[in-house]
Residue frames as a rotation matrix with the C-alpha (Angstrom) as fourth column:
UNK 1
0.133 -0.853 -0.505 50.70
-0.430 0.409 -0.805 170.75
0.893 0.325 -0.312 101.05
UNK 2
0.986 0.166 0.012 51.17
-0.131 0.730 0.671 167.72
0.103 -0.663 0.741 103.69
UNK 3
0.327 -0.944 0.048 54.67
-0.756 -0.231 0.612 167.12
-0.567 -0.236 -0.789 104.86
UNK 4
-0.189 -0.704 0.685 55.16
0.244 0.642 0.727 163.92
-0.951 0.304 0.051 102.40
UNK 5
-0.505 -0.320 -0.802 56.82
-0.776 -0.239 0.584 165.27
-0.378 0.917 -0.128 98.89
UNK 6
-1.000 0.006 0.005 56.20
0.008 0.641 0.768 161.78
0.001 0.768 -0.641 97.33
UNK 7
0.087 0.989 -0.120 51.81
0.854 -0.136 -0.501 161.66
-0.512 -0.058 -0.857 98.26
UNK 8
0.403 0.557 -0.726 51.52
0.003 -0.794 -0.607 165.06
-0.915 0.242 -0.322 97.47
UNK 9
-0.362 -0.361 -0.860 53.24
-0.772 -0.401 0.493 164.78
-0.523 0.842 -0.133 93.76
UNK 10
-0.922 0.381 0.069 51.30
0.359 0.775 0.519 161.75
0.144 0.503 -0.852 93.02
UNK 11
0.094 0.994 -0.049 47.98
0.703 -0.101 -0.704 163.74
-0.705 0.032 -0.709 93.63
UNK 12
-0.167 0.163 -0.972 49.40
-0.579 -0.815 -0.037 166.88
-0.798 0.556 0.230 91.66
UNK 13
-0.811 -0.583 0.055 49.99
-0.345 0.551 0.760 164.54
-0.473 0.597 -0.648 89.41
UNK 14
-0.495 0.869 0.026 46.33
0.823 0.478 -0.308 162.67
-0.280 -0.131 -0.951 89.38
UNK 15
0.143 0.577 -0.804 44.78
0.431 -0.768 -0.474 166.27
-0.891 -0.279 -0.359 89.54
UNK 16
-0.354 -0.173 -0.919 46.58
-0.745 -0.543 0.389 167.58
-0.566 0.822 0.063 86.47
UNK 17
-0.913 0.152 0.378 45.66
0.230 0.958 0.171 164.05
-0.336 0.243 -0.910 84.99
UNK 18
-0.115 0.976 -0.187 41.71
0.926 0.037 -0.375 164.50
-0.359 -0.216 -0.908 85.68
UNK 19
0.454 0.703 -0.548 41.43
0.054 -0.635 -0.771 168.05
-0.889 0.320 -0.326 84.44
UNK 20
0.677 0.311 0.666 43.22
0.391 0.615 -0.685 166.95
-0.623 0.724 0.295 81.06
UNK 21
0.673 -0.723 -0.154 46.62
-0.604 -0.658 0.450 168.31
-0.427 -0.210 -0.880 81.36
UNK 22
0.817 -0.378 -0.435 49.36
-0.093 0.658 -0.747 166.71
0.569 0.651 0.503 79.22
UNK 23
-0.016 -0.857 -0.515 52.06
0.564 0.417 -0.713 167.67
0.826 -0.302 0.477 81.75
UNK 24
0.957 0.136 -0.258 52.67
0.279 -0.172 0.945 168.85
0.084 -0.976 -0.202 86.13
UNK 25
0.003 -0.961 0.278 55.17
0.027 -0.277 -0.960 170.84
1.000 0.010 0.026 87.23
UNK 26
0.785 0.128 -0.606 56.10
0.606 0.048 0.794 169.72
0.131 -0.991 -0.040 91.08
UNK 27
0.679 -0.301 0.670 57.52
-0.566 -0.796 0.216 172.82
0.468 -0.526 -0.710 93.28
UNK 28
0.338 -0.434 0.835 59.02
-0.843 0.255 0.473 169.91
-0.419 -0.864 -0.279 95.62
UNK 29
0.548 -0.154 -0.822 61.24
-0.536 0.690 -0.487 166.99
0.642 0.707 0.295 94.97
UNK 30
0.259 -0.696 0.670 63.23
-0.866 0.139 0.480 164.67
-0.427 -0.704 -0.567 96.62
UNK 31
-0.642 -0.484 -0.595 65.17
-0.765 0.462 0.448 161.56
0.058 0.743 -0.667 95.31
UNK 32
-0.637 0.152 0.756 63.12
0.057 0.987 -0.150 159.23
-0.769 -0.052 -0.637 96.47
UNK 33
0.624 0.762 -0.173 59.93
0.069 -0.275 -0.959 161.00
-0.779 0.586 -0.224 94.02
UNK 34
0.084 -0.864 -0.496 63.09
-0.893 -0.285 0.347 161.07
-0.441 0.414 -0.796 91.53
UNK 35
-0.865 -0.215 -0.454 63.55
-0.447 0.739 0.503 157.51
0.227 0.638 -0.736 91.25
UNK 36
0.217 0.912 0.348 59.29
0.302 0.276 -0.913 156.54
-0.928 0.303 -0.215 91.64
UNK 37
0.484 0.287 -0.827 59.63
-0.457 -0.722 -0.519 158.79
-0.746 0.629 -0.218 88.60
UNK 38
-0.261 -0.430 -0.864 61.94
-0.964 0.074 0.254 156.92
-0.046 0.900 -0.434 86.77
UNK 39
-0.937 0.086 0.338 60.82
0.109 0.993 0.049 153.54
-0.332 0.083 -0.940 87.26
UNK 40
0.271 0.747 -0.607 57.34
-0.232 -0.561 -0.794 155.66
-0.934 0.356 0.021 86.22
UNK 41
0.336 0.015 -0.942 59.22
-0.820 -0.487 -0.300 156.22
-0.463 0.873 -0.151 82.73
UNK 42
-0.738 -0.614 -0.282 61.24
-0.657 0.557 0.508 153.20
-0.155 0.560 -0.814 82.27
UNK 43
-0.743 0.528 0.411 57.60
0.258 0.793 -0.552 151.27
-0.617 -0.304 -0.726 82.49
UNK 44
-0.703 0.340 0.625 56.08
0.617 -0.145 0.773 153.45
0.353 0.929 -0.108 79.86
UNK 45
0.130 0.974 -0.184 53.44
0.991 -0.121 0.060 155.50
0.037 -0.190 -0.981 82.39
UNK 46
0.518 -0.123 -0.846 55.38
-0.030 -0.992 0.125 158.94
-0.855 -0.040 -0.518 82.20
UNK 47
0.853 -0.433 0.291 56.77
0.450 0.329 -0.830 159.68
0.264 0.839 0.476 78.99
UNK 48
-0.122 -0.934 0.336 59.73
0.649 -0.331 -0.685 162.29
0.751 0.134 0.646 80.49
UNK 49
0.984 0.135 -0.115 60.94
0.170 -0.899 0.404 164.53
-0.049 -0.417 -0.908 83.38
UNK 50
-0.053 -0.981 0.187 63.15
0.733 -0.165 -0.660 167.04
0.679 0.102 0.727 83.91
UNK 51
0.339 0.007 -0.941 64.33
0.868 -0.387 0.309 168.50
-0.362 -0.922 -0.137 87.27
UNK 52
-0.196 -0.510 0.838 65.24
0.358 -0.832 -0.423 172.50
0.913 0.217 0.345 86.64
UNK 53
-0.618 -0.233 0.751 65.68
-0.091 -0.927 -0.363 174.68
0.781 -0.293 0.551 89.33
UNK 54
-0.928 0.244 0.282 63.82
-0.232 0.216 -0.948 172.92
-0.292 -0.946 -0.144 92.23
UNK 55
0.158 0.985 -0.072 61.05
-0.555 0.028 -0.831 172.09
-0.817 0.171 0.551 90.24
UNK 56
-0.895 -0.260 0.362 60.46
-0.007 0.820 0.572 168.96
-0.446 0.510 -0.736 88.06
UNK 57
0.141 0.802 -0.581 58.01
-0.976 0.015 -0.216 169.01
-0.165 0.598 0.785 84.67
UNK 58
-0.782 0.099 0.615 56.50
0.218 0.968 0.123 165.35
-0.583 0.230 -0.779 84.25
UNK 59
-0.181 0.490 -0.853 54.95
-0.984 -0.081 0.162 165.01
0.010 0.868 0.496 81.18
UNK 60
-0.096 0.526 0.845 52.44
-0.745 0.525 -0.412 161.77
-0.660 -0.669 0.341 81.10
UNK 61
-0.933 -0.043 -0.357 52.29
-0.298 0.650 0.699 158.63
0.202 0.759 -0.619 79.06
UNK 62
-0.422 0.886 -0.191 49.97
-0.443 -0.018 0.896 155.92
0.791 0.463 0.400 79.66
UNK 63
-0.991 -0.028 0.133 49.22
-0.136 0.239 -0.961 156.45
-0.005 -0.971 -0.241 83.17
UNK 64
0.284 0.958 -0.043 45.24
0.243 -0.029 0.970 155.78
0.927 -0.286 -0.241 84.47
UNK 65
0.720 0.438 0.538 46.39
-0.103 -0.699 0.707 156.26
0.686 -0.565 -0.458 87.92
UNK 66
0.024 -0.748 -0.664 48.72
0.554 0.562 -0.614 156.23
0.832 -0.353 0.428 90.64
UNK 67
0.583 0.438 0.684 49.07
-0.225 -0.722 0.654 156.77
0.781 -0.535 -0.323 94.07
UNK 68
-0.376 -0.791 0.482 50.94
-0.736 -0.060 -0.674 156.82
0.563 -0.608 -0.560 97.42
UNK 69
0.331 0.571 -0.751 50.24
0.475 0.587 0.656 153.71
0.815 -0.574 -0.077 100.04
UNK 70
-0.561 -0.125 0.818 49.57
-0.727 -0.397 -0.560 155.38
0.395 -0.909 0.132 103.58
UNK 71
0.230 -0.959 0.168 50.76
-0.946 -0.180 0.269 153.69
-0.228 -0.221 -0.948 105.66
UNK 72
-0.287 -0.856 -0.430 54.07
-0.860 0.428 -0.278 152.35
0.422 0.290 -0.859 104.59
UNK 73
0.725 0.315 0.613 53.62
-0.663 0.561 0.495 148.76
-0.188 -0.765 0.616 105.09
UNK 74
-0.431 -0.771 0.469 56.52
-0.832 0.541 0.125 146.32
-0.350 -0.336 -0.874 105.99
UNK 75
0.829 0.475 -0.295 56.10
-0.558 0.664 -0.498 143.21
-0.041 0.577 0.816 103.46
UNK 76
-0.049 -0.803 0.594 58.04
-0.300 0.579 0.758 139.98
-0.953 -0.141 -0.269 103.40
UNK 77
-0.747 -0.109 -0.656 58.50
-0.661 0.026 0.750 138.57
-0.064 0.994 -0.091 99.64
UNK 78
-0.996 0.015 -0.082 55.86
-0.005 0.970 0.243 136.38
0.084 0.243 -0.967 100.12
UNK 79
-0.106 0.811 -0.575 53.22
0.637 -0.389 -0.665 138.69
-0.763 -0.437 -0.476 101.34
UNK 80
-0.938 -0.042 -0.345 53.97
-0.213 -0.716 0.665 141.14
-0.275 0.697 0.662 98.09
UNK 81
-0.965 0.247 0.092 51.41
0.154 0.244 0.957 139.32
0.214 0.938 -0.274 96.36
UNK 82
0.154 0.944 -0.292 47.97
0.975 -0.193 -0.111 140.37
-0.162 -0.268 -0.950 98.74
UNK 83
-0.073 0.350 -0.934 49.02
0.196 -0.913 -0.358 143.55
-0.978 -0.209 -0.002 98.06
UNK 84
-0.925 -0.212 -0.316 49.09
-0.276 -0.196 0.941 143.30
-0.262 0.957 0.123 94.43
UNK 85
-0.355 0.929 0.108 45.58
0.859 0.278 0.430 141.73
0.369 0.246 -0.896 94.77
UNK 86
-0.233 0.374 -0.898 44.79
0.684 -0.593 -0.425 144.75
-0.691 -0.713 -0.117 97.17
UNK 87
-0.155 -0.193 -0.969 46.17
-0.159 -0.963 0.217 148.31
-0.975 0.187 0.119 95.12
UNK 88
-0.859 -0.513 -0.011 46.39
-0.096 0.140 0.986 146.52
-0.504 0.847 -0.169 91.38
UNK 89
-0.024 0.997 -0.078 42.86
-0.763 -0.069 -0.642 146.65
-0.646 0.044 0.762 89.47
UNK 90
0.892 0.444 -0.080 43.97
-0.425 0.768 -0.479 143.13
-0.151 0.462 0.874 87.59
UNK 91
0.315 -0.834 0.453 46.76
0.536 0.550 0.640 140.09
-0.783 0.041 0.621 87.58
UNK 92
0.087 -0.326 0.941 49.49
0.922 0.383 0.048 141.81
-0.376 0.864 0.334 85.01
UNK 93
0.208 0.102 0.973 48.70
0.805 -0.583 -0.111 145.05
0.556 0.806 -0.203 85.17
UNK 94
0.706 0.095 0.701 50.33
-0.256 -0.889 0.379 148.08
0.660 -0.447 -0.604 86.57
UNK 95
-0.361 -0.759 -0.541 53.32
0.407 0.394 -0.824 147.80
0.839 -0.518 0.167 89.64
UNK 96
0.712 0.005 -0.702 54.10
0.700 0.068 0.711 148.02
0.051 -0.998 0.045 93.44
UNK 97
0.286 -0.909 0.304 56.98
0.001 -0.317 -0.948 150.05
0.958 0.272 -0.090 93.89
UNK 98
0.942 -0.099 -0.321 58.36
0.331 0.436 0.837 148.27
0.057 -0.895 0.443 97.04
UNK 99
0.451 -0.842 0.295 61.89
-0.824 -0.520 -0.225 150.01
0.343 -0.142 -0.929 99.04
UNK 100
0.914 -0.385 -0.126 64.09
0.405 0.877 0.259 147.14
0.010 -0.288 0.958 99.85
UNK 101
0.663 -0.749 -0.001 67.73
-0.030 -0.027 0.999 147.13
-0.748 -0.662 -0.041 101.01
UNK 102
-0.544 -0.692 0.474 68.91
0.601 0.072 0.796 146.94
-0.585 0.718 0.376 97.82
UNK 103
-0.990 0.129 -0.056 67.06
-0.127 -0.656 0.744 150.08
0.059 0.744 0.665 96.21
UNK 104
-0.008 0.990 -0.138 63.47
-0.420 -0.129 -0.898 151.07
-0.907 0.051 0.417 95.27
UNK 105
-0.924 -0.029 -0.382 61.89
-0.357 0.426 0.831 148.35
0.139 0.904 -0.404 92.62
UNK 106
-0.162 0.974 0.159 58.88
-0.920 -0.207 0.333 146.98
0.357 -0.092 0.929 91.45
UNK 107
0.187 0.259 0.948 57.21
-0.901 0.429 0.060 144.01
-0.391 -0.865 0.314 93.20
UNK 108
0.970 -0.239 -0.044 57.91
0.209 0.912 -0.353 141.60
0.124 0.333 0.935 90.47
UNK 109
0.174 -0.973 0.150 61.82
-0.052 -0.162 -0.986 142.46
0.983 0.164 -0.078 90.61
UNK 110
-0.193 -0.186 0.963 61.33
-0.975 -0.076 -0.210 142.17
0.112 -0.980 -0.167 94.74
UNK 111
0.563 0.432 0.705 60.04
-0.571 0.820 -0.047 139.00
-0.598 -0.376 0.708 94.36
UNK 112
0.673 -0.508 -0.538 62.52
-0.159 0.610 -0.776 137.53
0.723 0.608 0.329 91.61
UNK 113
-0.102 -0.933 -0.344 65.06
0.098 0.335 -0.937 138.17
0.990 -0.130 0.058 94.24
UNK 114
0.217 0.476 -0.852 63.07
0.621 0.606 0.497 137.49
0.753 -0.637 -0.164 97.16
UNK 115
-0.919 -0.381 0.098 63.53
0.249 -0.755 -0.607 140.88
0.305 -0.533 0.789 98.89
UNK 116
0.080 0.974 0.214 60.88
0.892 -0.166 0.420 142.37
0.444 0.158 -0.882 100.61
UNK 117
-0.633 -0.757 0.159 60.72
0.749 -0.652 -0.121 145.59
0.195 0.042 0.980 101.81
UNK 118
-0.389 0.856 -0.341 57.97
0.403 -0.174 -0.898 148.61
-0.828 -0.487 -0.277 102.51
UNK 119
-0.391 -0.076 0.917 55.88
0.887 0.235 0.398 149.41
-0.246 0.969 -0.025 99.95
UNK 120
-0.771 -0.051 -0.635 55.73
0.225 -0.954 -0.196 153.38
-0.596 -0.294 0.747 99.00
UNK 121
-0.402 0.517 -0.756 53.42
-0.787 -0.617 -0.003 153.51
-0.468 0.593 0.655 95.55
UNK 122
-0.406 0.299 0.864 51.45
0.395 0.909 -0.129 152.07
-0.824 0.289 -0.487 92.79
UNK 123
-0.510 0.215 -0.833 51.07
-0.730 -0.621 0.286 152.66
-0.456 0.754 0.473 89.51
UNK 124
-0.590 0.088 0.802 48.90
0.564 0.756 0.332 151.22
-0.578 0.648 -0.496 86.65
């Protein structure tokens, strides 16, 4: 365990993935891994968590993979889009999840409203 909550539940995550687990219970939480998670579910790549007792059970949809971006890089809305060539394995598929000043969203929704912000994950 590494001191950042949100990396290290996107590898349990990956890890329970890869040995053909249907669902990961993370020991650690914090809101920001809270709302990755839901913008996870409202996109269709987790199918459900639920936080009990300091520990959250995420049960998987149709993730292939996702991970943390080390390090956090500081993007203007106009730069979003080399990293989407960078982390994204094809135009269309998968998100950014980028922190902006108005909330954690994905890179198309940073770029409709021309926020930029640092960018924390990637799913697809």
């Amino acid at each position: 365990m590494a001191q950042d909550i949100v990396s290290d539940a996107l590898n349990q995550m990956m890890n329970a993935k890869k040995a053909g687990k249907e669902s990961v219970e993370l020991k650690r939480h914090s809101k920001v891994l809270l709302s990755i998670l839901a913008i996870g579910k409202l996109r269709g790549y987790i199918k459900g968590y639920s936080v009990k007792d300091n520990s959250v059970s995420v049960e998987f949809g149709r993730l292939n993979f996702c991970k943390s971006v080390k390090p956090r890089y500081l993007v203007k809305a106009r730069d979003i889009e080399k990293y989407v060539r960078r982390y994204l394995p094809a135009r269309g598929m998968g998100v950014i999840l980028v922190s902006t000043s108005q909330g954690l969203m994905t890179h198309q929704t940073a770029q409709e409203k021309n926020l930029g912000g640092s960018i924390i994950a990637y799913f697809y």
